[in-house]
mmCIF file of the N, C-alpha and C atoms, coordinates in Angstrom:
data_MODEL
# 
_entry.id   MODEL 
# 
loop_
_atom_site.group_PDB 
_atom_site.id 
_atom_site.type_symbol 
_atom_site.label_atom_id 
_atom_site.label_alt_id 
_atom_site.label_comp_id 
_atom_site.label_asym_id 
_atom_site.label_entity_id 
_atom_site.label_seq_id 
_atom_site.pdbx_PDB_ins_code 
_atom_site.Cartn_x 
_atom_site.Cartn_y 
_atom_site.Cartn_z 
_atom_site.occupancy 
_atom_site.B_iso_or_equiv 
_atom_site.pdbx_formal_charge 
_atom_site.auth_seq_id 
_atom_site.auth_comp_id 
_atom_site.auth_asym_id 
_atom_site.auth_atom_id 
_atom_site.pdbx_PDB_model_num 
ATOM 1   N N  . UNK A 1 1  ? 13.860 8.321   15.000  1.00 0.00 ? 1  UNK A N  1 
ATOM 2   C CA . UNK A 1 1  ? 13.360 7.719   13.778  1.00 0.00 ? 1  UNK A CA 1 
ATOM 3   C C  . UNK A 1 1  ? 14.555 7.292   12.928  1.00 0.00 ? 1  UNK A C  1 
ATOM 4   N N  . UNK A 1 2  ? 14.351 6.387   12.549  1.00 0.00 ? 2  UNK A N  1 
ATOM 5   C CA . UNK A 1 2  ? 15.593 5.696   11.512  1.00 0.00 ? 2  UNK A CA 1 
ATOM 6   C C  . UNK A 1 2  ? 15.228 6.468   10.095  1.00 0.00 ? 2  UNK A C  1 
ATOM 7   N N  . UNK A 1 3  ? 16.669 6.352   9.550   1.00 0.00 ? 3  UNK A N  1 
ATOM 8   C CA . UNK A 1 3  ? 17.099 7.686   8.460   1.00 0.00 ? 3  UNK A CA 1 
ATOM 9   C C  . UNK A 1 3  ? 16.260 6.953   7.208   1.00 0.00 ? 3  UNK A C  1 
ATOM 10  N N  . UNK A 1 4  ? 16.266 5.889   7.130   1.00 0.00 ? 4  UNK A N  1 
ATOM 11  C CA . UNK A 1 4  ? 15.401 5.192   5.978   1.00 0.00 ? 4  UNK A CA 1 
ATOM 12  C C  . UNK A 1 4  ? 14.433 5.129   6.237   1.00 0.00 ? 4  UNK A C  1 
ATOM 13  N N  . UNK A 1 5  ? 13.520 5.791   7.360   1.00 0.00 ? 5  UNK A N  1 
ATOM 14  C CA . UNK A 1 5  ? 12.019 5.902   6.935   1.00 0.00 ? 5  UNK A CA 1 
ATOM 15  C C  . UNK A 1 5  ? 11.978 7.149   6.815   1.00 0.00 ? 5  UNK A C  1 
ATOM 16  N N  . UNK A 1 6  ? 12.885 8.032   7.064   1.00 0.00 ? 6  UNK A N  1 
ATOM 17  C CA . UNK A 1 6  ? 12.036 9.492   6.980   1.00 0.00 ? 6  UNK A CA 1 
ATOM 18  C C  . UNK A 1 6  ? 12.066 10.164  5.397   1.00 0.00 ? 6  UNK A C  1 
ATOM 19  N N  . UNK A 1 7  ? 11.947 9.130   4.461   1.00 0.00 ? 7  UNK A N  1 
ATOM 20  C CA . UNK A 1 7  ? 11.743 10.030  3.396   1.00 0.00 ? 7  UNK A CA 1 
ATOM 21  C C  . UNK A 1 7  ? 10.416 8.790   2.877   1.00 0.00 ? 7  UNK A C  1 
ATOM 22  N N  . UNK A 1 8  ? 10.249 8.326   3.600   1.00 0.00 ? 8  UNK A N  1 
ATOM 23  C CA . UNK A 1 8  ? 8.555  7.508   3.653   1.00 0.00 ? 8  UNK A CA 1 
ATOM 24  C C  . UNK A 1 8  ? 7.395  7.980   3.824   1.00 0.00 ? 8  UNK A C  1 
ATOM 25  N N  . UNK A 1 9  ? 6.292  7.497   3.561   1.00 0.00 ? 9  UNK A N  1 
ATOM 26  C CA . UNK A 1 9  ? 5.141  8.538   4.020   1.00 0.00 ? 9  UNK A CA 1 
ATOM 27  C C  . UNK A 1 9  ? 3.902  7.203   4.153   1.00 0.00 ? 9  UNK A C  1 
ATOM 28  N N  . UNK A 1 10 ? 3.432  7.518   5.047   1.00 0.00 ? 10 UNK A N  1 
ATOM 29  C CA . UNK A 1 10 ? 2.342  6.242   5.711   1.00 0.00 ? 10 UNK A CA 1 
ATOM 30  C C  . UNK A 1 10 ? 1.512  5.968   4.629   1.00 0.00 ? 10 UNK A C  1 
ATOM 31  N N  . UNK A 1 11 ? 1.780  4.637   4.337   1.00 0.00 ? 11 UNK A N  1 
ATOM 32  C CA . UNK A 1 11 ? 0.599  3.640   2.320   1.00 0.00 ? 11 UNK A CA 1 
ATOM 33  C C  . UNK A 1 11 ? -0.740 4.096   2.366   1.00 0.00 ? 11 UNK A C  1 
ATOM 34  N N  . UNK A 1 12 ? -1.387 4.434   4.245   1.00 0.00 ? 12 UNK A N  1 
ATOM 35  C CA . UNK A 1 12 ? -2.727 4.507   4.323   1.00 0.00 ? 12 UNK A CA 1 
ATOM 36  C C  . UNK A 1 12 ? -3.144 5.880   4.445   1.00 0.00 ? 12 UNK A C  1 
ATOM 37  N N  . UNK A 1 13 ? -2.576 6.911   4.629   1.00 0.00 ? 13 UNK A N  1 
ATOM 38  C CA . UNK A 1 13 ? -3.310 8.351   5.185   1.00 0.00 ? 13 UNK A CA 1 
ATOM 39  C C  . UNK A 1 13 ? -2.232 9.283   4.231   1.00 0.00 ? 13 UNK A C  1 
ATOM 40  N N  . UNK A 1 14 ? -1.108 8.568   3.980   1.00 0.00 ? 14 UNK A N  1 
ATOM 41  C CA . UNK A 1 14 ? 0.157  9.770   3.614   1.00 0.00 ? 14 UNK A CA 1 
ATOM 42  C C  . UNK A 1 14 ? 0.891  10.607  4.344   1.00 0.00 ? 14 UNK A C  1 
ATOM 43  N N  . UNK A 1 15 ? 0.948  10.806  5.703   1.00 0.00 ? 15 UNK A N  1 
ATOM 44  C CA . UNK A 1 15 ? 1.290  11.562  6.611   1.00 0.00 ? 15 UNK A CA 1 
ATOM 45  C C  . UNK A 1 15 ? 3.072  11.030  7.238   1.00 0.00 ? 15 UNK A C  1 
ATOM 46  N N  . UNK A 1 16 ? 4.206  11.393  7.183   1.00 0.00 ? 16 UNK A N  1 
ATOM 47  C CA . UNK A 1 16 ? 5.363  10.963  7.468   1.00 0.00 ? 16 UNK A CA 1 
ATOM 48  C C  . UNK A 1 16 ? 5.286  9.336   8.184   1.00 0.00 ? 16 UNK A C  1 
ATOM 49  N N  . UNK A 1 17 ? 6.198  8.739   7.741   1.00 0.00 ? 17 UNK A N  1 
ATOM 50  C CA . UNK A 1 17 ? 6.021  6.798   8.266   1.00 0.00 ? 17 UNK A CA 1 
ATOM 51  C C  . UNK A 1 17 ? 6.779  7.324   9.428   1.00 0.00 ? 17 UNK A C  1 
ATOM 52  N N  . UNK A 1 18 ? 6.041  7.152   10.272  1.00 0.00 ? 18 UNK A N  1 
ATOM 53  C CA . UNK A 1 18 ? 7.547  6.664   11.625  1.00 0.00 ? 18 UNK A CA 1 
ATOM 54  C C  . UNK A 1 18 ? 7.754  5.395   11.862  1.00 0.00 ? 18 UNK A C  1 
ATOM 55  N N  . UNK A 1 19 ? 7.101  4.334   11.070  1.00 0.00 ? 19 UNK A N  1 
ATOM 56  C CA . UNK A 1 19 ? 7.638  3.107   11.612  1.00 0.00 ? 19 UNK A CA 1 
ATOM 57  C C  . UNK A 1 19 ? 7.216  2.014   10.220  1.00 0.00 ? 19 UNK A C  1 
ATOM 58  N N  . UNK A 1 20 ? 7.981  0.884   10.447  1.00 0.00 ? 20 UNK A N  1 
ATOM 59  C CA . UNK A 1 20 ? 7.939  0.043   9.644   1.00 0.00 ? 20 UNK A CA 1 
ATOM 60  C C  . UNK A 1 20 ? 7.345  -1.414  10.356  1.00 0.00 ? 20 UNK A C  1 
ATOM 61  N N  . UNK A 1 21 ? 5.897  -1.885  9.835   1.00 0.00 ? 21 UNK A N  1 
ATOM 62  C CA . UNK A 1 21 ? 5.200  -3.109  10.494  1.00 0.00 ? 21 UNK A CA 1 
ATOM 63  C C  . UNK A 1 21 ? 4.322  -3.209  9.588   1.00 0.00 ? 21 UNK A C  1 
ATOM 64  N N  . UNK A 1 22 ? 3.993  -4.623  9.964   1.00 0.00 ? 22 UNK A N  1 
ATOM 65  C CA . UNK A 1 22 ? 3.493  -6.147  9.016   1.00 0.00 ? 22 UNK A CA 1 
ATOM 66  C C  . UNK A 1 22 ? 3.549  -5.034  7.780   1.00 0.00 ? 22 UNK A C  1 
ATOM 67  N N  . UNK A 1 23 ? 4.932  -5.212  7.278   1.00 0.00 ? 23 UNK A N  1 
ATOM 68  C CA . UNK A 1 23 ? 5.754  -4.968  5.722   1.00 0.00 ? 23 UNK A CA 1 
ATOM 69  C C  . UNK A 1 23 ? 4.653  -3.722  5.101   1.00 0.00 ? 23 UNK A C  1 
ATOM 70  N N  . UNK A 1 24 ? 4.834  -2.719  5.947   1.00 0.00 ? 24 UNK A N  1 
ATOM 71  C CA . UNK A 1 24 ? 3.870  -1.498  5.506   1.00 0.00 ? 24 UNK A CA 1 
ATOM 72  C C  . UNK A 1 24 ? 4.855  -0.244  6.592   1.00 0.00 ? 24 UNK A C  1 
ATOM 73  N N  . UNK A 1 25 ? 4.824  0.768   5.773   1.00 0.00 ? 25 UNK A N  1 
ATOM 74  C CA . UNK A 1 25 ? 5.474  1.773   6.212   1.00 0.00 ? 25 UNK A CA 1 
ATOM 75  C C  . UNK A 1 25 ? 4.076  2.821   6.573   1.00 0.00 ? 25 UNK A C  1 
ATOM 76  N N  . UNK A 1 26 ? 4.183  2.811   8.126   1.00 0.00 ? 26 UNK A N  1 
ATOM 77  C CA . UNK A 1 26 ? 3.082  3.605   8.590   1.00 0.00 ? 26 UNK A CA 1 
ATOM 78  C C  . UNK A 1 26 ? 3.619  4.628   9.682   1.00 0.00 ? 26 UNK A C  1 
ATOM 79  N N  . UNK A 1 27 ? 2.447  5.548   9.200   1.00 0.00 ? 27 UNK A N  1 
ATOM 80  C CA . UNK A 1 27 ? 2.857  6.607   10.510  1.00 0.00 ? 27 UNK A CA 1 
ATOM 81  C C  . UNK A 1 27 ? 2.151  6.149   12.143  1.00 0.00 ? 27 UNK A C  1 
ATOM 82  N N  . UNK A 1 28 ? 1.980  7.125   13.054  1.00 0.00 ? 28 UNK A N  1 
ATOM 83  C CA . UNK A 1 28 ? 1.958  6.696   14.331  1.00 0.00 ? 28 UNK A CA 1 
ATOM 84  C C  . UNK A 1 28 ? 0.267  6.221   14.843  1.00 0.00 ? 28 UNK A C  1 
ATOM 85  N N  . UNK A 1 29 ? -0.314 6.129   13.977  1.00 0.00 ? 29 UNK A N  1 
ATOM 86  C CA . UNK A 1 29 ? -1.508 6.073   14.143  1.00 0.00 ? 29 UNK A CA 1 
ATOM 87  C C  . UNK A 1 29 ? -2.193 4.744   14.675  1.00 0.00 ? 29 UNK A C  1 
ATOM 88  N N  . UNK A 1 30 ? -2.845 4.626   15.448  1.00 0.00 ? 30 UNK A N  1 
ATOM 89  C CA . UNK A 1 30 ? -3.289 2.872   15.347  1.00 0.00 ? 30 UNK A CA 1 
ATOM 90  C C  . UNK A 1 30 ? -4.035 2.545   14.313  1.00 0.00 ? 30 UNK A C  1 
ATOM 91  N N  . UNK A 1 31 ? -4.706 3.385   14.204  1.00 0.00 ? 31 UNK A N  1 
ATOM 92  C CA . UNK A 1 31 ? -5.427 2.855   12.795  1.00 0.00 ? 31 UNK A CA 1 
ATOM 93  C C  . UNK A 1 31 ? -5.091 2.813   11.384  1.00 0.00 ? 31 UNK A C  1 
ATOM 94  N N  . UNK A 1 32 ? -3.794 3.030   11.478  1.00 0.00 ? 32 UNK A N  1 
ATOM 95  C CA . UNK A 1 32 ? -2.663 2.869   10.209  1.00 0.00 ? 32 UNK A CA 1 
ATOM 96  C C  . UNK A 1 32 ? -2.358 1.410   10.128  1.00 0.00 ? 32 UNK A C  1 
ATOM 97  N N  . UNK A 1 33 ? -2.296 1.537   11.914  1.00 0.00 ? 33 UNK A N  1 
ATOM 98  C CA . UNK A 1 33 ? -1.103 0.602   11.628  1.00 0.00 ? 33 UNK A CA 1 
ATOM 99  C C  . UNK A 1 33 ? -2.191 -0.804  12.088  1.00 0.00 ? 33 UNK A C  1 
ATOM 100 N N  . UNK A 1 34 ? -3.550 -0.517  12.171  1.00 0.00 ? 34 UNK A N  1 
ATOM 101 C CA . UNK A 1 34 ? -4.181 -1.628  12.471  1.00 0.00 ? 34 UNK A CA 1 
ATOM 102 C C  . UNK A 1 34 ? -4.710 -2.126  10.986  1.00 0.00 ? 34 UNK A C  1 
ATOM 103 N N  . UNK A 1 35 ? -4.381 -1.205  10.087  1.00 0.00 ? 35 UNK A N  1 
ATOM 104 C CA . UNK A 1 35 ? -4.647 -1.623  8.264   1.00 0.00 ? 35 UNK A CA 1 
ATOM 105 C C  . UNK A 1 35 ? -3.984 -2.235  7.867   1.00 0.00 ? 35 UNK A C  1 
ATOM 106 N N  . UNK A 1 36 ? -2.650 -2.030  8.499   1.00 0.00 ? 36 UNK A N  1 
ATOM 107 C CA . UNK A 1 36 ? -1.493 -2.783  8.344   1.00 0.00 ? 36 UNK A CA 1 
ATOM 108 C C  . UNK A 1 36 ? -1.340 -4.313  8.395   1.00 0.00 ? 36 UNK A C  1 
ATOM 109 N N  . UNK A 1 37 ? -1.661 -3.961  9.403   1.00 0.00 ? 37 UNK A N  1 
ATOM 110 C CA . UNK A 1 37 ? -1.809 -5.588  10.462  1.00 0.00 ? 37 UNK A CA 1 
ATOM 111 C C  . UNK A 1 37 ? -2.766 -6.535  9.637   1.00 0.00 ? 37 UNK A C  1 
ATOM 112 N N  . UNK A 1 38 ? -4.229 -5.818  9.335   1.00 0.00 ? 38 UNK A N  1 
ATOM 113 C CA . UNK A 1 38 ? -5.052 -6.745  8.146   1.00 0.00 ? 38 UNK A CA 1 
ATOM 114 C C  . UNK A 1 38 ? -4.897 -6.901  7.018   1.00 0.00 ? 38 UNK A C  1 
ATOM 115 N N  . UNK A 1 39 ? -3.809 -6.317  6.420   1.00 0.00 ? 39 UNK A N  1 
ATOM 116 C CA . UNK A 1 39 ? -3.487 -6.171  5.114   1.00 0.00 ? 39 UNK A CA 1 
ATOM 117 C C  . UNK A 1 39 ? -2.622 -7.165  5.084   1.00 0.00 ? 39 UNK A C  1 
ATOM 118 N N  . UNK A 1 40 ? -1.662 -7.204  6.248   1.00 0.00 ? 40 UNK A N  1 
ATOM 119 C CA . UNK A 1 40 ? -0.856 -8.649  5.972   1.00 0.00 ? 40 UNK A CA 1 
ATOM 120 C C  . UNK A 1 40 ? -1.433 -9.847  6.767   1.00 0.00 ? 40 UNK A C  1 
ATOM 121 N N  . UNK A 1 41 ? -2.115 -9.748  7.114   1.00 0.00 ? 41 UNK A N  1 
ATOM 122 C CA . UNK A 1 41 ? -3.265 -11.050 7.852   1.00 0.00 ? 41 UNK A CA 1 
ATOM 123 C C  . UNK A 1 41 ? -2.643 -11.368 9.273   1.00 0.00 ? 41 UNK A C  1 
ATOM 124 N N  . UNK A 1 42 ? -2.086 -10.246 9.718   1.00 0.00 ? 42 UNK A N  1 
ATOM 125 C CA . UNK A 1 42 ? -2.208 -10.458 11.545  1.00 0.00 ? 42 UNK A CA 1 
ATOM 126 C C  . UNK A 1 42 ? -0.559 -10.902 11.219  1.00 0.00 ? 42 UNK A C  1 
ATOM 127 N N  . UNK A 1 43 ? 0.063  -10.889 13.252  1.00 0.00 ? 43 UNK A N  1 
ATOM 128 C CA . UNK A 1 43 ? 0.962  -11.706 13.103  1.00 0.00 ? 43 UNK A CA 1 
ATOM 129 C C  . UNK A 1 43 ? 0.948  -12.864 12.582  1.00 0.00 ? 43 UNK A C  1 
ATOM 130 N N  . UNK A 1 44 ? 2.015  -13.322 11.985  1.00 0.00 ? 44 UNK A N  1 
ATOM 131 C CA . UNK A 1 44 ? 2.414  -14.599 11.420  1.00 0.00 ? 44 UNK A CA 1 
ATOM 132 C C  . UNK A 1 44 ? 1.967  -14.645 9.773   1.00 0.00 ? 44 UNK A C  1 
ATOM 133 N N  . UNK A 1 45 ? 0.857  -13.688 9.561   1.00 0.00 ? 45 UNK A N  1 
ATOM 134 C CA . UNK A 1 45 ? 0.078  -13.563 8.674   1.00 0.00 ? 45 UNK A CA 1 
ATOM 135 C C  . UNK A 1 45 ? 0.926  -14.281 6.640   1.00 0.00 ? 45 UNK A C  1 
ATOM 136 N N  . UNK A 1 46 ? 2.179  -13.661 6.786   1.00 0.00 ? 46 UNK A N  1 
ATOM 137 C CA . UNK A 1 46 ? 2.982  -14.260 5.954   1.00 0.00 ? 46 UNK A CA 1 
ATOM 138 C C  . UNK A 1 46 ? 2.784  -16.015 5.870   1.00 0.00 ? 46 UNK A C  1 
ATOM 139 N N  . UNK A 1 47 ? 3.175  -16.495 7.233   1.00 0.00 ? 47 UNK A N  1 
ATOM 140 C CA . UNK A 1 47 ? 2.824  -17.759 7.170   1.00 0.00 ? 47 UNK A CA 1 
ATOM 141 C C  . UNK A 1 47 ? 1.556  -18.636 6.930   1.00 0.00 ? 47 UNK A C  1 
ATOM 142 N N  . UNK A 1 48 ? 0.716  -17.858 7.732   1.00 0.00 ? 48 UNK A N  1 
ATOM 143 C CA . UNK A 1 48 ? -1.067 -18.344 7.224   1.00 0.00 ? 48 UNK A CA 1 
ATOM 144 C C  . UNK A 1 48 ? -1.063 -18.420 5.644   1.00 0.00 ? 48 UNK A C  1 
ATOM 145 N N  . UNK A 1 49 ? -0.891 -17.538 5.066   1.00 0.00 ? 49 UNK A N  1 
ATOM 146 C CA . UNK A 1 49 ? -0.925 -16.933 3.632   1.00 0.00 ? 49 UNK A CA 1 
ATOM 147 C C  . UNK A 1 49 ? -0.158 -18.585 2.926   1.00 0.00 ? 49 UNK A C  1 
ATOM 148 N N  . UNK A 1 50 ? 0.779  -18.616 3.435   1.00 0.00 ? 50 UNK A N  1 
ATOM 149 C CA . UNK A 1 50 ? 1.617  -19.514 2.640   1.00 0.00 ? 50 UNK A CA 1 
ATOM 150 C C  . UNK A 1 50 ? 1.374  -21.098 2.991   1.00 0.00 ? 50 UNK A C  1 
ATOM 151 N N  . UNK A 1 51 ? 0.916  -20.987 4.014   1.00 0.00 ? 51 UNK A N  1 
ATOM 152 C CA . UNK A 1 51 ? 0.290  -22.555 4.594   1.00 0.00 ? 51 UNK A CA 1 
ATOM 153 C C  . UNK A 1 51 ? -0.679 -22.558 3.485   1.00 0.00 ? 51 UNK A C  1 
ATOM 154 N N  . UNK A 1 52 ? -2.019 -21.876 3.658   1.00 0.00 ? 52 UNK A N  1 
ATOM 155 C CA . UNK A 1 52 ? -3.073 -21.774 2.877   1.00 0.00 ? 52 UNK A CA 1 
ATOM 156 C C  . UNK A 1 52 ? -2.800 -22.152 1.138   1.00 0.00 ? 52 UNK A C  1 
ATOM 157 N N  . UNK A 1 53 ? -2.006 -21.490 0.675   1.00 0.00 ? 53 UNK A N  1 
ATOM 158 C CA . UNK A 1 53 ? -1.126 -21.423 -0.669  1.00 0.00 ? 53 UNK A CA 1 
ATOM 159 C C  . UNK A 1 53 ? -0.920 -22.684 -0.647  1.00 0.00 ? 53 UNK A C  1 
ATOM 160 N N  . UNK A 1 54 ? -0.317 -23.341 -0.031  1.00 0.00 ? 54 UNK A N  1 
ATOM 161 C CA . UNK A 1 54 ? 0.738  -24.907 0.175   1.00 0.00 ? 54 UNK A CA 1 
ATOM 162 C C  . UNK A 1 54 ? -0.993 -25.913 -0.326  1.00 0.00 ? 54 UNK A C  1 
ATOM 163 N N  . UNK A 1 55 ? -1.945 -25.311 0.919   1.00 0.00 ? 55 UNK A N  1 
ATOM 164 C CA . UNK A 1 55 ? -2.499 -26.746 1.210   1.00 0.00 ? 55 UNK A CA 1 
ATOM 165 C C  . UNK A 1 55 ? -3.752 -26.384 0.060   1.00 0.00 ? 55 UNK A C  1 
ATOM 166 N N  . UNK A 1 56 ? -3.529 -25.120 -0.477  1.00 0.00 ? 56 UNK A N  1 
ATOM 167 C CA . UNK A 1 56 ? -4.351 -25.683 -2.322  1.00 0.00 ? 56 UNK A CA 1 
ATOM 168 C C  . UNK A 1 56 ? -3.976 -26.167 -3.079  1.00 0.00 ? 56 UNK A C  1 
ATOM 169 N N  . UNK A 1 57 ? -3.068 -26.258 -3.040  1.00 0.00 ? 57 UNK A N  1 
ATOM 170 C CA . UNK A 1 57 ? -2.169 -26.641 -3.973  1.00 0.00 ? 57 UNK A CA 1 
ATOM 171 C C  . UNK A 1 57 ? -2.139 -28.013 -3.994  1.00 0.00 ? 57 UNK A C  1 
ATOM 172 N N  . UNK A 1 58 ? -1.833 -28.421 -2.772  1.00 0.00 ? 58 UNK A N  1 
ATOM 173 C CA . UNK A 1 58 ? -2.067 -29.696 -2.534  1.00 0.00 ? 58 UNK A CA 1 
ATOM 174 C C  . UNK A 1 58 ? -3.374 -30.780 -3.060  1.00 0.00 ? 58 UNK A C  1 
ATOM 175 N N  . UNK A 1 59 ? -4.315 -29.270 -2.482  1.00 0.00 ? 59 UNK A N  1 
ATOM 176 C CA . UNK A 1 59 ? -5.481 -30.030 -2.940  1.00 0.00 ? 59 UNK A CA 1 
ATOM 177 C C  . UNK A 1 59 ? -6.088 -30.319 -4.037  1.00 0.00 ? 59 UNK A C  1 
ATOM 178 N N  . UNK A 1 60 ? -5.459 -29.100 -5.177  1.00 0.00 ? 60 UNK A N  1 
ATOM 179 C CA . UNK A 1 60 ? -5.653 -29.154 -6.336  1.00 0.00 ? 60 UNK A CA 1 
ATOM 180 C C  . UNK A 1 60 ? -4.813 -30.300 -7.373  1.00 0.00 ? 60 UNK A C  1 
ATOM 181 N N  . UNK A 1 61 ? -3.558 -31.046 -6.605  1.00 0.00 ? 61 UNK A N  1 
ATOM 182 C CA . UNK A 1 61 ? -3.011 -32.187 -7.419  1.00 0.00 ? 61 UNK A CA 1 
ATOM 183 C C  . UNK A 1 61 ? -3.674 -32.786 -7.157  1.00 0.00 ? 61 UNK A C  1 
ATOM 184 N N  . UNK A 1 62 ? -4.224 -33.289 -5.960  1.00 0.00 ? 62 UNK A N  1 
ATOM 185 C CA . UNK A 1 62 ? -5.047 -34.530 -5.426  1.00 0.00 ? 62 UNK A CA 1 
ATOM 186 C C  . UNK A 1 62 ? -5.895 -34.597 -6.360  1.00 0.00 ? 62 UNK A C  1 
ATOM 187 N N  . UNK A 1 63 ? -6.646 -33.602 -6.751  1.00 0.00 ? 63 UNK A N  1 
ATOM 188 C CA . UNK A 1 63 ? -8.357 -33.417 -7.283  1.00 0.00 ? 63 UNK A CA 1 
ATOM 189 C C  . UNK A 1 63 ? -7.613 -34.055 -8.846  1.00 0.00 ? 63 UNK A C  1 
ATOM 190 N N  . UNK A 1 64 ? -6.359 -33.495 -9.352  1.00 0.00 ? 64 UNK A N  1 
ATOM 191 C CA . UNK A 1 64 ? -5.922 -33.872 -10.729 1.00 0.00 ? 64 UNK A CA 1 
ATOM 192 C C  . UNK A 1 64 ? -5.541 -35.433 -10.580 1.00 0.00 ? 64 UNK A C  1 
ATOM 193 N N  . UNK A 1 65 ? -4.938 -36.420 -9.434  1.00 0.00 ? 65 UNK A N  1 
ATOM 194 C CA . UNK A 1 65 ? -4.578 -37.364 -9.507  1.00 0.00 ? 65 UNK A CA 1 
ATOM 195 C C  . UNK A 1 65 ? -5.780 -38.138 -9.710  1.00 0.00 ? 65 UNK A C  1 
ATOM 196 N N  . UNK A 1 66 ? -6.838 -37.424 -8.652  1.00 0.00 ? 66 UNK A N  1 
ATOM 197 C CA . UNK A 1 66 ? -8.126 -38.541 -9.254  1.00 0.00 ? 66 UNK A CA 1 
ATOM 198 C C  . UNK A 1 66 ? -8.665 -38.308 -10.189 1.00 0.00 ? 66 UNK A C  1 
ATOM 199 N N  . UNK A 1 67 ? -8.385 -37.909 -11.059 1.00 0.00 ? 67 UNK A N  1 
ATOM 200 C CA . UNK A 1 67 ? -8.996 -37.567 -12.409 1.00 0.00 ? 67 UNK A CA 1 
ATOM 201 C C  . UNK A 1 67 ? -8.468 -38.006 -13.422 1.00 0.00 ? 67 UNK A C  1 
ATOM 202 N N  . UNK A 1 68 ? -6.976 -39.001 -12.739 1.00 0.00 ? 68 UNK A N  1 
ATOM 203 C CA . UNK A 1 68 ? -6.387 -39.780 -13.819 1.00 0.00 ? 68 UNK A CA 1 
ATOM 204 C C  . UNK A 1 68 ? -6.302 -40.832 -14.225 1.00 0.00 ? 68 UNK A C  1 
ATOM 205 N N  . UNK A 1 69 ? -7.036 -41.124 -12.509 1.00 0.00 ? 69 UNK A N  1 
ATOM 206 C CA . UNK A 1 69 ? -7.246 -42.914 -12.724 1.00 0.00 ? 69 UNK A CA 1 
ATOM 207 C C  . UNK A 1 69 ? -8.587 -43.132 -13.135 1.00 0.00 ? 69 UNK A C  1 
# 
């Protein structure tokens, strides 16, 4: 176990982190670490998140541009 998790303790149950995934310090559990995984929206999940973010955004100038002419 790496020296910077062992004074961690798993976000979902509290029980010692042995590991660090999708940006959640969890212990060995799958079902820690499968909270994990949905909490940051799966692999890539950062990116979905931020695509999604991008393309409201987008959509929300559009909706303001036609509202100007």
């Amino acid at each position: 176990m790496a020296d910077w998790i062992e004074s961690e303790k798993c976000q979902f149950c509290g029980k010692q982190a042995k590991q660090y995934a999708f940006a959640a310090f969890v212990c060995e559990s799958e079902e820690c670490v499968d909270k994990a995984r949905e909490e940051r929206g799966g692999p890539g999940g950062h990116m979905k998140a931020k695509m999604q973010k991008q393309n409201l955004v987008n959509f929300e100038e559009e909706a303001k541009k036609k509202g100007k002419k």
